[in-house]
N, C-alpha and C positions, 0 to 999 in steps of 0.2 A: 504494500500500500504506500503512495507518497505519502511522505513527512507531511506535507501539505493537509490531505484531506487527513492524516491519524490528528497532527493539533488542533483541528479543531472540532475533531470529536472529541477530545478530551475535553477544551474547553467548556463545548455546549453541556455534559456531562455536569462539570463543577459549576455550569449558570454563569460565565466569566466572559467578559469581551476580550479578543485579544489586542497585545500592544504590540505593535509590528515597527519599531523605527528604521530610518533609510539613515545610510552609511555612505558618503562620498568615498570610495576605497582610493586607497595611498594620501589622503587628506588626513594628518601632515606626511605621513608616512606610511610603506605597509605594516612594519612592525607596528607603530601605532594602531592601525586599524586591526588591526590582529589582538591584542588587546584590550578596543573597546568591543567588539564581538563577543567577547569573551566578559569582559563588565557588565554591557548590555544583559546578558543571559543571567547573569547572576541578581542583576539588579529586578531580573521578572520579564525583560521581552521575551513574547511569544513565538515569533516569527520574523525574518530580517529582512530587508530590500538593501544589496548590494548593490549600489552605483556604479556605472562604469564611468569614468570621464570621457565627456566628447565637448568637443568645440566650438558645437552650436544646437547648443540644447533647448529645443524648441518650448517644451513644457516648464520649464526654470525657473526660476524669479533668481535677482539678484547672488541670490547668499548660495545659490547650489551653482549657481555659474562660476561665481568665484573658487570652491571648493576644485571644481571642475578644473579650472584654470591650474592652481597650486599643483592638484595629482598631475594634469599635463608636463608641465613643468619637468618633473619626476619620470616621465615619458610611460606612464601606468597604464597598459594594454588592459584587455579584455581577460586574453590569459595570465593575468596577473589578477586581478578579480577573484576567479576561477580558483588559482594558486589558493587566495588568501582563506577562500572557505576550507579548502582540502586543509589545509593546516591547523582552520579552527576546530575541523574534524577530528582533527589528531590530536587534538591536544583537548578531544574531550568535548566540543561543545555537542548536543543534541539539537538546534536549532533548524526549524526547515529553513534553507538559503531559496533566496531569489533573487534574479537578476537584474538588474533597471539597465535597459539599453536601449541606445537608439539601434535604429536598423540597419546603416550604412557596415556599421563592424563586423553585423551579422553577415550580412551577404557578402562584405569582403572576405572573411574566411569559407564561405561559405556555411549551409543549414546544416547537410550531414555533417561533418567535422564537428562543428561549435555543439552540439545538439549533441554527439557522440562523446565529448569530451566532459558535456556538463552531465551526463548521466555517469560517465566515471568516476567525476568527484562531487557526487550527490547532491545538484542543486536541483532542487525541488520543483522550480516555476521561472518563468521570464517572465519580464514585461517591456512591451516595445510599443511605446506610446506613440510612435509613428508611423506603424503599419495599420491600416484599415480595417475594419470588419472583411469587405470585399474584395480585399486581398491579401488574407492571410493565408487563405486554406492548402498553399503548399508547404507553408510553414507552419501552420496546425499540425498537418500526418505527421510532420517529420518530428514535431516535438510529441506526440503522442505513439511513436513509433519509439521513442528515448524513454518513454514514460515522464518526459518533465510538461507542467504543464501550462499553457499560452494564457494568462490573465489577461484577460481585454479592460482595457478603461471605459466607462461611458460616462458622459458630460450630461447637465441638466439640458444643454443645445440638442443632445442628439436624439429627442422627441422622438418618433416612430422606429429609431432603428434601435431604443432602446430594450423593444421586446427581442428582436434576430441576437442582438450582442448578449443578452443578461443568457438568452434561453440556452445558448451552443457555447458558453462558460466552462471551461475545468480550473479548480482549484478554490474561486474564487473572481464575483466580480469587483472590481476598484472604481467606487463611485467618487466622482470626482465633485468636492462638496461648493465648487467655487469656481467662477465666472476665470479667463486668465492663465497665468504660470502660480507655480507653486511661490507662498509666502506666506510670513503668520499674516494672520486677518485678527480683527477684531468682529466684523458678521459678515454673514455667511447670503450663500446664493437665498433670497426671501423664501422658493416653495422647497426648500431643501427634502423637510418630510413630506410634501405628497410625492418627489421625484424618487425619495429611496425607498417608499413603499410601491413604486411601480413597477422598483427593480426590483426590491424583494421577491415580490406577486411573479416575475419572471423568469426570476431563478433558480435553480435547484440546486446551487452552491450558497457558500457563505456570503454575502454581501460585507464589502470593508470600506471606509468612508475617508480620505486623505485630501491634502492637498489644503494647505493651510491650518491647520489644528496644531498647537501649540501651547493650553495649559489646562491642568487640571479638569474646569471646569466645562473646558470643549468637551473634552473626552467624555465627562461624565452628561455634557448631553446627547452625544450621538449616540453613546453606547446602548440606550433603549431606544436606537433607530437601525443597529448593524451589529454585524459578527464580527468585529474587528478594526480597530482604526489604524491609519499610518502617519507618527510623528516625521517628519523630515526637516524642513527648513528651522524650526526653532533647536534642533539636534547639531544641523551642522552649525548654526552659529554658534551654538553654547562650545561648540569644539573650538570653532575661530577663537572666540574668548578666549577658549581655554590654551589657546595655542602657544603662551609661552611656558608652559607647565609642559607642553611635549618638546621631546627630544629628537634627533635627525630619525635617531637609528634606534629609538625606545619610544612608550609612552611613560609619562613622569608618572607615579601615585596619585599627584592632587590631582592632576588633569583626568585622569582615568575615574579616580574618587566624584569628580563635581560631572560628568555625562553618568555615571551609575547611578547617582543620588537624582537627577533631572530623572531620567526612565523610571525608577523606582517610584519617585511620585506621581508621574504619570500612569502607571500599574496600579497603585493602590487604589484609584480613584473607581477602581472597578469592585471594591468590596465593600 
């Protein structure tokens, strides 16, 4: 069974929404991200969205462009991503990995390869915010042919196609809570709840609500709207902050200490 659908049968079990935060990888470094993966999971994430860096990241706001930039910098591939799960594997973590990638990286290695490679070091699900409902479906087979599975985004915009995206869903679908690129918000798209109970109504996976959420009190209201939310932009800032507490070629304690403590309160908010 994927990592993916076992979490969150566990979850639904214990009555729990899961915390899923997103990770800019090699942001400041890979050892760094190699042990906030490893914080993270201790601190109570559920589930990870592994970033890959790209250049011109359509869905983005500010604070994940930048990250993006810094891992460039660092010259931080896909197969380095990749790398950085297998090692969290090793060293113990149980976390479903997911991938956040534009599509250009994908096709440039090509599906079967990249697809081949993420089932050898167990990553659970992709997400490629720039492939289409309408044409994904050769990169559907080939990710369900690996057994990892294709998580489609739907937007409050994408009105009628939201029934075809929610219904032909594996893993999970990722409702996207807000008008834009990702960034904290203060409020949110107006019909937020009737649009995530239309996805709910449509889908036969877990529904997870991201894209702007970033304290406490978000999570604790979407959580009586979805299976799951995704912190990201206020995660990677809190790392920028924290960025002189990391090291070239380590992550510091305090730095590692103040993203565990952020997740961890974001988790509890769910009891």
């Amino acid at each position: 069974m994927n990592r993916i659908d076992s979490r969150f049968a566990e979850l639904k079990a214990r009555g729990e929404t899961a915390m899923i935060p997103f990770l800019t990888i090699g942001d400041p470094s890979i050892e760094a991200s190699l042990e906030l993966i490893l914080e993270m999971e201790r601190a109570g994430a559920d589930l990870i969205e592994l970033g890959v860096p790209y250049s011109d990241p359509l869905a983005d706001g500010p604070v994940i462009q930048r990250s993006s930039e810094r891992a460039l910098k660092r010259k931080i591939s896909i197969f380095d991503v990749i790398d950085v799960a297998k090692q969290a594997r090793n060293r113990g973590s149980q976390l479903p990995f997911i991938l956040f990638t534009y599509y250009n990286p994908v096709l440039r290695i090509g599906l079967e390869r990249i697809f081949k490679v993420m089932q050898e070091n167990e990553i659970s699900g992709i997400i490629i915010p720039d492939l289409p409902l309408e044409e994904d479906s050769e990169t559907r087979g080939i990710a369900e042919k690996y057994g990892v599975h294709l998580i489609p985004l739907v937007a409050p915009t994408s009105n009628a196609r939201v029934q075809r995206i929610a219904s032909s869903a594996r893993g999970f679908v990722y409702c996207v809570s807000s008008l834009g690129v990702t960034g904290e918000r203060a409020e949110f798209f107006g019909g937020i709840e009737d649009f995530l109970t239309t996805v709910r109504e449509a889908a036969s996976v877990p529904i997870v609500v991201g894209f702007g959420i970033s304290s406490r009190e978000q999570v604790e209201r979407f959580e009586k709207l979805c299976d799951g939310v995704v912190v990201g932009s206020a995660i990677v800032r809190t790392i920028e902050s924290a960025l002189p507490h990391f090291q070239e070629d380590a992550a510091h304690p305090e730095g590692l200490k103040q993203i565990g403590n952020f997740v961890g309160q974001l988790k509890r908010s769910n009891h």
